[in-house]
N, C-alpha and C positions, 0 to 999 in steps of 0.2 A: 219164770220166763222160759219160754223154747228156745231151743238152740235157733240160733242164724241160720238162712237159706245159704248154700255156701255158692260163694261167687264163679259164674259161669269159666270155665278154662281159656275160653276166648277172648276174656275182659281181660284189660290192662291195669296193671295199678288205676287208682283214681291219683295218683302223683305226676305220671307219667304226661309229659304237656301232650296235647291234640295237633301233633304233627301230618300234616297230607301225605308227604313224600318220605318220610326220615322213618326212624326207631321201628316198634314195632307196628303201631299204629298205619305210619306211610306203608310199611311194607303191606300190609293189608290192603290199605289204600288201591295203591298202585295195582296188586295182583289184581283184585276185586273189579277194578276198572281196564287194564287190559282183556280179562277175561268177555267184555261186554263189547268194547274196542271190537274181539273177533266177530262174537256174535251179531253185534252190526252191519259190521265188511260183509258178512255172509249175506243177510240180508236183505239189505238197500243193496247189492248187486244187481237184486232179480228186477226190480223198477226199469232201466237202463234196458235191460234184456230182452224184456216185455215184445217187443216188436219184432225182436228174433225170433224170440220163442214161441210166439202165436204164427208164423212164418215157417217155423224148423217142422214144428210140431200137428201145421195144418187146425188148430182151432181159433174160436172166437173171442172177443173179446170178454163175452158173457163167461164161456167155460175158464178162462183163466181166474176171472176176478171170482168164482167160484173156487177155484182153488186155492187162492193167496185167501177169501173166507175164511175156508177149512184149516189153514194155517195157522190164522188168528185165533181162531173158534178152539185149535188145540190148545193154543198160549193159552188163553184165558180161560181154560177148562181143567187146568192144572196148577194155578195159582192156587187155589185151598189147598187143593193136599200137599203141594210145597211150602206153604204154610206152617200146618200142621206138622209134617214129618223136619219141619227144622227146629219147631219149637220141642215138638216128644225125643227127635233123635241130635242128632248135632248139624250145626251147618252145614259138617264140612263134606259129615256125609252126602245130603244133598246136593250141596253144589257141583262134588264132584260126578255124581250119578248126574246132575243136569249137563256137563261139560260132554260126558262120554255117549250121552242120548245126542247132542249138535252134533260131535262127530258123524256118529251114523247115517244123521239127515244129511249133513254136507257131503256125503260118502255119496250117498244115494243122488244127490243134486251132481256128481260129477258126473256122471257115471248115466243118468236119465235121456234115453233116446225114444220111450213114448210119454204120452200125458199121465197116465195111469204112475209109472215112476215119478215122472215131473211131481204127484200129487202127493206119492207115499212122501218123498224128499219133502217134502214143505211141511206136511203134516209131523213128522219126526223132527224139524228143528222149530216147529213151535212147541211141540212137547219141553224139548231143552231149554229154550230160551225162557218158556214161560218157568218153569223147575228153576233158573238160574236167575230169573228176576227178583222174586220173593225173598228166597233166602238172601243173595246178595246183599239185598236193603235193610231185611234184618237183621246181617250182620254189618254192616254202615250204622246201625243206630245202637248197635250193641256196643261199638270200637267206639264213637264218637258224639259228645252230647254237645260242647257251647259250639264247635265247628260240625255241625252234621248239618246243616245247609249247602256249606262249602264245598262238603267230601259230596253228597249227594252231588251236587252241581258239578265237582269234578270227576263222577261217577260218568254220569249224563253225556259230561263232554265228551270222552274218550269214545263212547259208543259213536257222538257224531265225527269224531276222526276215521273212525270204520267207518263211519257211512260216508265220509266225503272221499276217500281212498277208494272206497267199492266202483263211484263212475270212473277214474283213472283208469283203474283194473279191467273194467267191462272193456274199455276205447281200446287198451292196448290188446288185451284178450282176442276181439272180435276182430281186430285188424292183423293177426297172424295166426289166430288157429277156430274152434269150433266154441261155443258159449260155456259149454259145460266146465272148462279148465277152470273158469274164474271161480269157482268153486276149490280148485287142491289145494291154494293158499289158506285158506282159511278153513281146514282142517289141518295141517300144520299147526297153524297158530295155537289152535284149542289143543294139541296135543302137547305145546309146551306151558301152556296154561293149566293144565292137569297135573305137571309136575309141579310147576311153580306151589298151587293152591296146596296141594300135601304136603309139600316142606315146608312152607311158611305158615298156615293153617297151626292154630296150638291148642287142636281139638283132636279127640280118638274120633274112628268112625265108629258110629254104634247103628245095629243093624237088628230093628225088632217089632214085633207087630206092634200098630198105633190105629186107636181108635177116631175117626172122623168127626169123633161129635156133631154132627148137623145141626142138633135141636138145640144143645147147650150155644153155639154160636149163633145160629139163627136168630134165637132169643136176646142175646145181647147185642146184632144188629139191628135188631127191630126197635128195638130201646135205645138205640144211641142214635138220634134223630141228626146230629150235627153232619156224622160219618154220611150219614145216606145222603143227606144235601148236598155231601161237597162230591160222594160217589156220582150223581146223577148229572152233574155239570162234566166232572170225567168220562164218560157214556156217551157224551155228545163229540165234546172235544175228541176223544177215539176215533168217532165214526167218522169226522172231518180228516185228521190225521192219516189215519187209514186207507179212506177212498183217495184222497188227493194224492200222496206220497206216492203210490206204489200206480199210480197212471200220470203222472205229473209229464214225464218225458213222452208218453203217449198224447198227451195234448199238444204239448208242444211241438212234436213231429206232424202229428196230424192235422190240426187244428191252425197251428200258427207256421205252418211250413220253417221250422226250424230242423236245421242238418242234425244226422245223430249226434255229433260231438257238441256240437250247442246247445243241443236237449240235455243229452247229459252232463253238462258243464251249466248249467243251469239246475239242475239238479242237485248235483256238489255244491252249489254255491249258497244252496240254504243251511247244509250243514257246517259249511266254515262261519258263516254268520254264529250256527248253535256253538260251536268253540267256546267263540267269547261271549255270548248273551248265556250259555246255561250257567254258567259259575258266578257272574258277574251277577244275575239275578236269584243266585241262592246269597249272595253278600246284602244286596237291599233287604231283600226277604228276612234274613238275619237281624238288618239294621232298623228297618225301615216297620212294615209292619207285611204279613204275609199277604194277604185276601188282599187288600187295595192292589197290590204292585202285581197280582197274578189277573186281574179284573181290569188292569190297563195293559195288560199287555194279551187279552184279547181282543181287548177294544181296536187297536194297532194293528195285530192279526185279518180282523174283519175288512176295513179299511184296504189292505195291502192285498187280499184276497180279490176285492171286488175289482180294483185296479189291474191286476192279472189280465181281470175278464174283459176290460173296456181299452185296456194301454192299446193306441194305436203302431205302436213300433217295436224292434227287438231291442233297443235298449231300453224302454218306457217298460217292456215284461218284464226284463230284467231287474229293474231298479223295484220293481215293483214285486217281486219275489226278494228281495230281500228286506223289505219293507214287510211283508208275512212272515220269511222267517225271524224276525225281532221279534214280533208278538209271538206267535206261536212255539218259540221254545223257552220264551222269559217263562212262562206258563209253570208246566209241570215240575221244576226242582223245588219252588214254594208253595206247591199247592200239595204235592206228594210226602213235604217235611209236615204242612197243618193236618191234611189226612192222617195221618200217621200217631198224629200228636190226641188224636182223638179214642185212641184205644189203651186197655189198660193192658201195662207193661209184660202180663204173663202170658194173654192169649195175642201180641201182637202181631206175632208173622201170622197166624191161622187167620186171625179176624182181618186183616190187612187182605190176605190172600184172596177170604170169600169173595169182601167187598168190591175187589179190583177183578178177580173171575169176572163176576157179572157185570163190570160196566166194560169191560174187554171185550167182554163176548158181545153183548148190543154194538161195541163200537167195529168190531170184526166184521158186521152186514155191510159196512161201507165199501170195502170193494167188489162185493156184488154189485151193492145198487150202481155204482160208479160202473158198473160193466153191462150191467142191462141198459141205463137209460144212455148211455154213449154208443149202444147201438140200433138204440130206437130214435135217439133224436138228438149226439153227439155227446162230446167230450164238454163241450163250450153249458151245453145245458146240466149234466151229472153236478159242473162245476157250482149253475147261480144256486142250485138245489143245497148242497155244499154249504154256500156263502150263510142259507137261509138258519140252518143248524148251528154254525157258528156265530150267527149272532144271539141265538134264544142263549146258546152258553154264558156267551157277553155278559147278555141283562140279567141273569139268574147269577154270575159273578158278582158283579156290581150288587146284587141285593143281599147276597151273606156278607159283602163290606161293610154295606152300611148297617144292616142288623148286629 
């Protein structure tokens, strides 16, 4: 018999209980989840902003949503090789290389007084973001197996605590100084997340050339028929996600004559929904069964969306964004734990990574389209176009349930 593969430095005993917050495990937890916490604040700032920034900046609605694109297009164009260089070198090294790349971009997003910076900034914190998604998760699935729905969902959440904090930040930013501040916070943040992740991290960095394999991957994407089903429902769902989110306050201001703070308190208000529906629906997920409970809670989604577009009043919008946000975030922490569940355990950050590149990058076109067609024939119309994408996700849900 060969000797054993020796156990990764990052895994805990298999004695050690699946603690969220406590032992070693929480502590992972927690750092792993603040660190996403900032990346989100950073992020879902720029939604809120939008209005300014097409105002400060003198462009269109077209050239912005062009550049939140290119943003996305870098996220998801870095998920492979963050992938790969988590599974050849160590997490820790990556994650920390993805923490020090957000800095940069948020550096740049402070600091941005034309479009051309405006664009470098975006394009460098999707670099980061996307480098710190992968590994993250596959190091969530390394730390935690009967509770990895949970830790996932409590992942998930913390990001929408950034993202519900980011409209706070923007309201009070804008109402005493110039856009770009709401950016220094959250490079602080990531700079104490950098130390955190080293000291608590109980991996060397290892720093060495790694081969892409394309064809070796490729090949067992192509064969793994399940993984591409459920990537191509994520593709869509993306591209819905994507265009709405980051013009959401721009409909609202324009579209439905809502005051900035109500836009963006509307805004915030789908991600305190995400709070308690992302964990709460990695627990069904866990209990219940995955595909049915992520396939009704597009269905909800779809519904809640079209409501948006027809609600005659501002609290009937309202009630009706959060009727979207329940569906649309019950979604991804059970659908990202059966994704996941479909790869074999040695190539799984790389093969994870490919698969989610490409349904990223399709899903990254959505705040184009959302930017061209809101200025050839409004925000009200990007939106039924929206609606129509998210249903095809719906029914192709609903049919990996039932098959």
């Amino acid at each position: 018999m060969g000797r054993p593969e020796p156990r990764r430095p990052t895994e805990p005993s298999p004695r050690e209980p699946e603690r969220l917050f406590t032992g070693y495990r929480g502590r992972l937890s927690v750092t792993l989840a603040v660190g996403w916490l900032a990346l989100q604040l950073g992020r879902q700032t720029i939604p809120p902003l939008l209005p300014r920034i097409t105002e400060d900046l003198a462009v269109s609605p077209f050239a912005v949503g062009t550049a939140l694109t290119l943003m996305w297009a870098t996220y998801a164009l870095v998920h492979y090789p963050s992938g790969r260089f988590a599974d050849a070198l160590s997490r820790k090294t990556v994650i920390v290389a993805a923490l020090a790349v957000s800095v940069a971009g948020f550096t740049v997003l402070a600091f941005a007084t034309s479009f051309q910076l405006l664009t470098a900034g975006l394009m460098l914190t999707g670099v980061g973001t996307g480098l710190y998604f992968v590994s993250a998760r596959a190091l969530l699935s390394d730390t935690f197996t009967r509770r990895r729905s949970q830790a996932f969902g409590l992942h998930s959440g913390a990001g929408n605590v950034g993202s519900t904090l980011a409209a706070g930040t923007t309201l009070v930013v804008v109402a005493v100084t110039v856009w770009q501040v709401a950016f220094l916070p959250v490079v602080l943040l990531l700079l104490v997340v950098v130390v955190s992740v080293h000291l608590v991290l109980r991996e060397p960095y290892v720093v060495s050339g790694v081969g892409l394999e394309l064809r070796s991957t490729g090949a067992r994407l192509r064969s793994n028929r399940a993984a591409v089903e459920v990537a191509l429902v994520f593709g869509l769902f993306s591209f819905v996600v994507q265009g709405m989110l980051n013009f959401l306050p721009s409909f609202l201001q324009f579209e439905r004559a809502f005051s900035e703070g109500l836009a963006s308190g509307g805004f915030a208000a789908m991600f305190v929904v995400a709070i308690v529906v992302m964990p709460l629906a990695g627990r069904f997920g866990d209990r219940i069964a995955r595909v049915p409970v992520a396939a009704a809670a597009l269905g909800v989604a779809v519904v809640g969306f079209v409501a948006i577009l027809v609600a005659p009043s501002v609290p009937l919008v309202l009630g009706s964004i959060l009727l979207f946000s329940v569906g649309i975030w019950a979604f991804p922490p059970v659908m990202q734990v059966h994704l996941m569940g479909q790869f074999p355990e040695a190539s799984m950050g790389g093969d994870f990574g490919a698969l989610r590149m490409l349904y990223i990058a399709f899903g990254s076109l959505g705040p184009m389209y959302v930017g061209f067609i809101a200025e050839v024939a409004g925000y009200t119309t990007a939106f039924a176009g929206l609606v129509v994408v998210l249903a095809v996700a719906a029914v192709l849900t609903a049919r990996l349930a039932l098959g």
